[in-house]
Backbone as a printed PyTorch tensor [residue, N CA C, xyz], in Angstrom:
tensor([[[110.4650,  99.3720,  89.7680],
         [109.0370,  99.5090,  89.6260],
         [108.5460, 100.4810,  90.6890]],

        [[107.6830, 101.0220,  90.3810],
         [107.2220, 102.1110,  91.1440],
         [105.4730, 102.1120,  91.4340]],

        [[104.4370, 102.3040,  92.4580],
         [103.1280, 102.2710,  92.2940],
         [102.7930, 103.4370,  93.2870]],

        [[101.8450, 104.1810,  93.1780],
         [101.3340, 104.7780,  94.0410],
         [100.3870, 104.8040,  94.6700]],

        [[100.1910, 105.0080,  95.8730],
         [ 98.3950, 105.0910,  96.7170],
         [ 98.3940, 106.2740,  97.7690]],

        [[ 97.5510, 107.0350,  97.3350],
         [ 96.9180, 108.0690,  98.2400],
         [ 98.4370, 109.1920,  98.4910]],

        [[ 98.8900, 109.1940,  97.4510],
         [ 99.7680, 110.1660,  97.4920],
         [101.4620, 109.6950,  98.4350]],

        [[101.1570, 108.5760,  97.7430],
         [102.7110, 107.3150,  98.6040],
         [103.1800, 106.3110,  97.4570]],

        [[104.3840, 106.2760,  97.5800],
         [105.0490, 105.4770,  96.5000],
         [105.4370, 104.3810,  96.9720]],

        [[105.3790, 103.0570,  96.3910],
         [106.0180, 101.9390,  96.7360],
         [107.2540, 101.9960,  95.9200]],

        [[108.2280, 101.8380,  96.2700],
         [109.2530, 101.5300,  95.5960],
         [110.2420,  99.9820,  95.8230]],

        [[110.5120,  99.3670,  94.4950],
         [110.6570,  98.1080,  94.7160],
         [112.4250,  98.1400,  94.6510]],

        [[113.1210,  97.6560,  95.0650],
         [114.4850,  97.6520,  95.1670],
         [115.1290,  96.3180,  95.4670]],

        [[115.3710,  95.4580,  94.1090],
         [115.6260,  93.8210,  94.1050],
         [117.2610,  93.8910,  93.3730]],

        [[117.6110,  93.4070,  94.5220],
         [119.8040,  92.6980,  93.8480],
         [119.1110,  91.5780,  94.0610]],

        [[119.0930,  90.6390,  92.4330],
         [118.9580,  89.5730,  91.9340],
         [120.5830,  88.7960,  92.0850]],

        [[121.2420,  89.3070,  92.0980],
         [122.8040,  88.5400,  92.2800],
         [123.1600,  88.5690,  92.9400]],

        [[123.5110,  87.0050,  93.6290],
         [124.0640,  87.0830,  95.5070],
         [124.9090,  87.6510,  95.1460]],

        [[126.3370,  87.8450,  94.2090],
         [127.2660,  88.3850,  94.6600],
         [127.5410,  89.7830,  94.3140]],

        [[126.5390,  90.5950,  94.5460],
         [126.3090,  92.2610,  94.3140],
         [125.3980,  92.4950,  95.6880]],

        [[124.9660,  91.4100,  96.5190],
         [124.1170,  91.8850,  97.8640],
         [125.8120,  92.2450,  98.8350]],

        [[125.0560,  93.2770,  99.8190],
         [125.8480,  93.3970, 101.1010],
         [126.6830,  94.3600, 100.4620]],

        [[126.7140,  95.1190,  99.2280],
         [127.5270,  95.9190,  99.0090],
         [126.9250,  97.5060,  99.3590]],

        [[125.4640,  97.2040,  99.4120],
         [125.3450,  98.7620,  99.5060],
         [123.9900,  99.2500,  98.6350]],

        [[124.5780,  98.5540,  97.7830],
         [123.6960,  99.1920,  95.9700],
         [122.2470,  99.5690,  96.7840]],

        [[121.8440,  98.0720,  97.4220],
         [120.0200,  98.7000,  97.6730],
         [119.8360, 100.2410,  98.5050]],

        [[120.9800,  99.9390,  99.6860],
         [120.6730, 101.3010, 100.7490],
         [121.2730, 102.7070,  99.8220]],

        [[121.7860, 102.6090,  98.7380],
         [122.2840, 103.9210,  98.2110],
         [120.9530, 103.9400,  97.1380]],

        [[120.6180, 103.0130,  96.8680],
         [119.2250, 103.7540,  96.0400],
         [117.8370, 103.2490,  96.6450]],

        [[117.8020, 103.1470,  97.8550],
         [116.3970, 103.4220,  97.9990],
         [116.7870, 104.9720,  98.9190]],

        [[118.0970, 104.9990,  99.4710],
         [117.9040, 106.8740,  99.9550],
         [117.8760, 107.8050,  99.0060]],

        [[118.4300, 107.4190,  97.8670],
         [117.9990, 108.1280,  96.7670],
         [116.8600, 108.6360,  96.4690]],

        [[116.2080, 107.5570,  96.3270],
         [114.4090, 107.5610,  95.8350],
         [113.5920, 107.7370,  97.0650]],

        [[113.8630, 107.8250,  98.4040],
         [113.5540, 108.1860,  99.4370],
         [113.7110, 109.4720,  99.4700]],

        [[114.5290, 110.7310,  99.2680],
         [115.1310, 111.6510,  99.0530],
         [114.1930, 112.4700,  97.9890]],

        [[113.9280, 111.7060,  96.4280],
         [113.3420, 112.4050,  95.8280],
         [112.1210, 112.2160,  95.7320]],

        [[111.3670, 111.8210,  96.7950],
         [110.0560, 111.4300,  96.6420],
         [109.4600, 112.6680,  97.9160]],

        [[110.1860, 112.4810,  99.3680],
         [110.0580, 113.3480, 100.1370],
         [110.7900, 115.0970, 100.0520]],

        [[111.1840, 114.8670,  98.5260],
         [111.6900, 116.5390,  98.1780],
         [110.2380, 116.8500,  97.7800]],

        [[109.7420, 116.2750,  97.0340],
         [108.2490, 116.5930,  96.1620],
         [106.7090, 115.9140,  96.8250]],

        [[107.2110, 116.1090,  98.4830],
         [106.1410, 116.0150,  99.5100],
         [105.3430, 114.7780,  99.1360]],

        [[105.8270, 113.6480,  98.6310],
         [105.5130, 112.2460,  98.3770],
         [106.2520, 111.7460,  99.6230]],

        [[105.0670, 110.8970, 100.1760],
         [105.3830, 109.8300, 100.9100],
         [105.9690, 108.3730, 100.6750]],

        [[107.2600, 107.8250, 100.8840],
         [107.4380, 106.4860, 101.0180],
         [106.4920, 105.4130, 101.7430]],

        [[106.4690, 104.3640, 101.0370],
         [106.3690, 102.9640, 101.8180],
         [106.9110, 102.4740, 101.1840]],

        [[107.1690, 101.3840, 102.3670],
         [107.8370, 100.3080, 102.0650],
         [107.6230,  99.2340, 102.4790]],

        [[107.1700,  98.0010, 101.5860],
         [106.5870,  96.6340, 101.7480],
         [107.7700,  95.6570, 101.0430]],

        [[107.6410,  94.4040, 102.3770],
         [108.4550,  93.2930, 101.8030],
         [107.7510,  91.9580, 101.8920]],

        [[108.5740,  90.6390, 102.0800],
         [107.7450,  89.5800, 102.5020],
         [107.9620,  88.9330, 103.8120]],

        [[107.6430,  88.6280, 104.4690],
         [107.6320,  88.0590, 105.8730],
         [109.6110,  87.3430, 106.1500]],

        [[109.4290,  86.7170, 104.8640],
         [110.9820,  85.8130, 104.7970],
         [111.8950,  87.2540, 104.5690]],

        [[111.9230,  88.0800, 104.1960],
         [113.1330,  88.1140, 103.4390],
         [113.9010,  89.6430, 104.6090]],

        [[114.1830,  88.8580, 105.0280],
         [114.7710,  89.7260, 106.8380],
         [116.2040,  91.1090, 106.2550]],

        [[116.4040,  90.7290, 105.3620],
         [117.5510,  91.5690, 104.5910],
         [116.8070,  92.9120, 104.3360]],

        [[115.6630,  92.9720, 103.5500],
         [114.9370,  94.1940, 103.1630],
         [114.1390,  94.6220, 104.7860]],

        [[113.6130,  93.7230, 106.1740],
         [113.1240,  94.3550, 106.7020],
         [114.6200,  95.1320, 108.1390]],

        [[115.4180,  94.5260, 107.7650],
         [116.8820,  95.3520, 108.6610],
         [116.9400,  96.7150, 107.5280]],

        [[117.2620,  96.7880, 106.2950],
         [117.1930,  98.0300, 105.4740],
         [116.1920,  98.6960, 105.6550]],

        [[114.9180,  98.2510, 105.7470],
         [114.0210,  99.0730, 106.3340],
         [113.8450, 100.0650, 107.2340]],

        [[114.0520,  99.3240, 108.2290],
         [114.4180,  99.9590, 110.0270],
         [116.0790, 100.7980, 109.6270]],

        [[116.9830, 100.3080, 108.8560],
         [117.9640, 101.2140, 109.0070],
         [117.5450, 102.9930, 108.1810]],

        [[116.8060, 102.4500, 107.1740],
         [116.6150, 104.3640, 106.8150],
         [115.3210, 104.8360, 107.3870]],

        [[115.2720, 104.4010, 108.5390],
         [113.8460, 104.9970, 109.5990],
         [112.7330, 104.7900, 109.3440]],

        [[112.4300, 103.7060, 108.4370],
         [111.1730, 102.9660, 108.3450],
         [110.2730, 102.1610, 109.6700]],

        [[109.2720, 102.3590, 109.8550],
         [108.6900, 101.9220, 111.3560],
         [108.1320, 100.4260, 110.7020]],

        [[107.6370,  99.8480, 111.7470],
         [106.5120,  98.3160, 110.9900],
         [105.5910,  99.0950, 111.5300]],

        [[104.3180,  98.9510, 110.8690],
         [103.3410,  99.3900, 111.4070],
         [102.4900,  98.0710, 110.8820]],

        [[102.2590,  97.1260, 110.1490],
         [101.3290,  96.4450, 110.1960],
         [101.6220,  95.3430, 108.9260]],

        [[101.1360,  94.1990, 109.2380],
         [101.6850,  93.0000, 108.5680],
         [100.3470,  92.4440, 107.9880]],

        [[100.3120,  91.9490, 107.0240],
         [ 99.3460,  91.0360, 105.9880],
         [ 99.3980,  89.6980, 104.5630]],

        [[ 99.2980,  89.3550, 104.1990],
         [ 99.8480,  88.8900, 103.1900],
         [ 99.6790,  89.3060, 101.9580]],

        [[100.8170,  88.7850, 101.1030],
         [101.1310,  89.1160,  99.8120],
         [100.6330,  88.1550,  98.7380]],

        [[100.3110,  88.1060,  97.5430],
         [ 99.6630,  87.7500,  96.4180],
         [100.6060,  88.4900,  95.0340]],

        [[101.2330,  87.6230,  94.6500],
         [102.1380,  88.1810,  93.5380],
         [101.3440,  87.3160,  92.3230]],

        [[101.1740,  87.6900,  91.3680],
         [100.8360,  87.3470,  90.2400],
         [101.7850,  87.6480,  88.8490]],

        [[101.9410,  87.0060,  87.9040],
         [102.7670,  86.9680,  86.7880],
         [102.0170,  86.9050,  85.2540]],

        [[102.0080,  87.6160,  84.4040],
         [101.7300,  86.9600,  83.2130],
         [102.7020,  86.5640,  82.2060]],

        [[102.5810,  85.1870,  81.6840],
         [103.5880,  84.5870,  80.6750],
         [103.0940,  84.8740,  79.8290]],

        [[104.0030,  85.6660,  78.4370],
         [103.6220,  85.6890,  77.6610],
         [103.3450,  84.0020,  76.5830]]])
């Protein structure tokens, strides 16, 4: 999934199967999409949730800073 604001992309990057985490998959495609977003002078962000300490170490590893914390509101519609 992808959203944009003010000329910045969120990009969402979820391994639903414990046994496909720790291999890599997320850090080879969010430098990917990190890569082709800052070829075409688009800015990354990147937002997670307070718990989930896996996405904020991947974060900090492809030079992501924290700059500021808030909460999240996820919503769903069932069909």
């Amino acid at each position: 999934m992808k959203r944009t604001v003010n000329n910045s992309y969120f990009i969402d990057v979820v391994t639903y199967s414990e046994a496909e985490r720790g291999k890599g998959y997320g850090t080879l495609a969010a430098r990917s999409l990190i890569s082709y977003y800052l070829e075409r002078g688009q800015l990354p962000l990147w937002e997670t949730t307070h718990e989930n300490t896996a996405s904020h170490r991947l974060a900090l590893k492809l030079g992501f800073e924290h700059v500021e914390s808030y909460p999240v509101f996820a919503y769903v519609m069932e069909s």
